[in-house]
C-alpha positions as CSV (number, residue, x, y, z in Angstrom):
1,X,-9.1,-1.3,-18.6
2,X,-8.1,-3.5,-15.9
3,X,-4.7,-1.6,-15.4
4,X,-6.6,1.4,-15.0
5,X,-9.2,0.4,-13.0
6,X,-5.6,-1.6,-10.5
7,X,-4.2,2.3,-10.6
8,X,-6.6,4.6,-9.8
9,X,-8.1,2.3,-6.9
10,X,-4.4,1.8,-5.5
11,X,-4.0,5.6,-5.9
12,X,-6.9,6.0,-3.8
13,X,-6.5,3.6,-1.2
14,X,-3.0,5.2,-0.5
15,X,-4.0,8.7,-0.7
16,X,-6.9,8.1,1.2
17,X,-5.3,6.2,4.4
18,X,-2.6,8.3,3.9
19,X,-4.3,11.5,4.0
20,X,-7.5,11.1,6.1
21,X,-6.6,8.9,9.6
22,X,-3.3,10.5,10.0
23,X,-3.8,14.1,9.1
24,X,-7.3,14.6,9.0
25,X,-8.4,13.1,11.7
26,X,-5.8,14.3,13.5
27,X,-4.1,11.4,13.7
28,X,-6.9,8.7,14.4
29,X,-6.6,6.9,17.9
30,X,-6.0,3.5,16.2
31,X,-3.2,4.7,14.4
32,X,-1.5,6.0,17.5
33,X,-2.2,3.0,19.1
34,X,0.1,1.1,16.8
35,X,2.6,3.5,17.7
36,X,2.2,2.8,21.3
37,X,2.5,-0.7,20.9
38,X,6.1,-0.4,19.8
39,X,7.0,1.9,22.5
40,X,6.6,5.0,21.1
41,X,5.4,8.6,22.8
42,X,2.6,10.6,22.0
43,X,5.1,13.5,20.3
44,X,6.7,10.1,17.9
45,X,3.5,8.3,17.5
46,X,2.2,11.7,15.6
47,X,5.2,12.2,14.1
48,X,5.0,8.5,12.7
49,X,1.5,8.8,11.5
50,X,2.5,12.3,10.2
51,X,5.7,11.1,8.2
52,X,4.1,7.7,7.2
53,X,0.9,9.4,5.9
54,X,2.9,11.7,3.7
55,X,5.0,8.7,2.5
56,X,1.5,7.0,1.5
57,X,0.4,9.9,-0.2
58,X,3.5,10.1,-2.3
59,X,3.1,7.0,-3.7
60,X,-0.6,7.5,-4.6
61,X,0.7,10.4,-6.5
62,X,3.7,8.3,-7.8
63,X,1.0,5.8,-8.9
64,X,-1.1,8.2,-10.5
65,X,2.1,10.3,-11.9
66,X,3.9,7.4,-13.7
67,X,1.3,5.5,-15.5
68,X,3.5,2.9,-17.5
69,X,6.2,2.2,-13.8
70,X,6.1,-1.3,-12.9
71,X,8.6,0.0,-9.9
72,X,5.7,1.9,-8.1
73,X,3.0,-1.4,-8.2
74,X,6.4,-3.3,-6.7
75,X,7.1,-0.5,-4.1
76,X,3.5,-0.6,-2.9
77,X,3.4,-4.9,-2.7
78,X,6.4,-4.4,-0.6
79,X,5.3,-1.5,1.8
80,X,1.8,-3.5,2.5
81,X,3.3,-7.0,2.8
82,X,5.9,-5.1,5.5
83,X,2.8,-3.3,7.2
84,X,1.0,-6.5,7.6
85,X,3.5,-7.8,8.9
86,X,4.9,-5.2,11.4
87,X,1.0,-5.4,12.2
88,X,0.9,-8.8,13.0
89,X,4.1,-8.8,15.2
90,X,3.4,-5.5,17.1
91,X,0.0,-5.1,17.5
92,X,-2.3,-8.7,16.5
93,X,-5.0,-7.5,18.0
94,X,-6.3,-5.0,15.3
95,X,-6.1,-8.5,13.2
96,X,-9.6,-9.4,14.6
97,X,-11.3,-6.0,14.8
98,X,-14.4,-5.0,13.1
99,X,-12.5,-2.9,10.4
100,X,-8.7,-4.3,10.7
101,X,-5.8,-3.5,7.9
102,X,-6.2,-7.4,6.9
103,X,-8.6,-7.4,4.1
104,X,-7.8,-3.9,2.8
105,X,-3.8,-5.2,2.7
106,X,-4.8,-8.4,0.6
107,X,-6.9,-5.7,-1.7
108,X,-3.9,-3.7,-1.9
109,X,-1.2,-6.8,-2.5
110,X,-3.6,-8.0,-5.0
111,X,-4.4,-4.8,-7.4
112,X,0.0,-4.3,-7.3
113,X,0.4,-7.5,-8.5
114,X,-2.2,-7.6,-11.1
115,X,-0.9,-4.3,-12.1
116,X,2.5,-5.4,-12.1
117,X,1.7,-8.5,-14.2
118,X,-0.7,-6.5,-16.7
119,X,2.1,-4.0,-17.4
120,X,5.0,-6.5,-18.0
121,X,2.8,-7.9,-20.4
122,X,2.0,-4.4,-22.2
123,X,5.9,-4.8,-22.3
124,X,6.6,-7.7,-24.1
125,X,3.8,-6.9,-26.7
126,X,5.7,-4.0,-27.1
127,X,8.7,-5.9,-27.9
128,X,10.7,-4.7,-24.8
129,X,12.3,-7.1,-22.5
130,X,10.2,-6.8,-18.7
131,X,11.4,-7.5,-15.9
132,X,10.3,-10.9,-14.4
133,X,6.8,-11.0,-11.8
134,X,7.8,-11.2,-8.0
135,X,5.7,-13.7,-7.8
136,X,4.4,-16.1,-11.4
137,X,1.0,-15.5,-11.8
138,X,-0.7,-18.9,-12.9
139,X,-2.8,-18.8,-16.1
140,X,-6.6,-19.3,-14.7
């Protein structure tokens, strides 16, 4: 139940931000704002929100697609520790806005690791060697 419930809301998270501020909206101002805080025009900051949202939305799918790939909850721990990151360099001012990336990134860092831990252990009762966590997850 609990790597279910890590998938499907990762899934959604990245298909959602992928999909709705930057295609639906068209993209949203505060994603071309990020953009233009690294330099880029209005043509590239589009074409950013445009490429990056696909790239979001393929890994919701991936997640979705691939049940039982630990390399997906890994791939998505990576990409939001690298976004908060590149969000905290570039532009530290969405940091402290009413509705910043910050607590949705922790959300999302926290479900792939769960996942990742939950399905290494599916492994070894399986009797298959796993891979070992990025990070050891202490016994609570």
């Amino acid at each position: 139940m609990t790597l279910l419930l890590c998938r499907y809301s990762l899934a959604f998270i990245w298909i959602y931000q992928g999909l709705v501020p930057k295609w639906l909206a068209g993209p949203h101002p505060d994603e071309l704002a990020m953009s233009f805080a690294i330099g880029a025009t209005l043509d590239e900051a589009i074409l950013i929100a445009h490429v990056g949202g696909a790239l979001e939305i393929a890994l919701g799918l991936a997640l979705l697609l691939w049940p039982r790939q630990r390399l997906f909850h890994g791939i998505s721990l990576l990409v939001i520790l690298g976004f908060q990151l590149a969000l905290s360099l570039v532009a530290p001012g969405f940091l402290v806005s009413a509705f910043n990336g910050m607590t949705m990134h922790v959300a999302i860092g926290a479900l792939s690791l769960i996942a990742w831990h939950e399905l290494g252990a599916k492994e070894n009762k399986c009797g298959q060697e796993s891979a070992k966590p990025l990070i050891p997850l202490a016994r609570l």
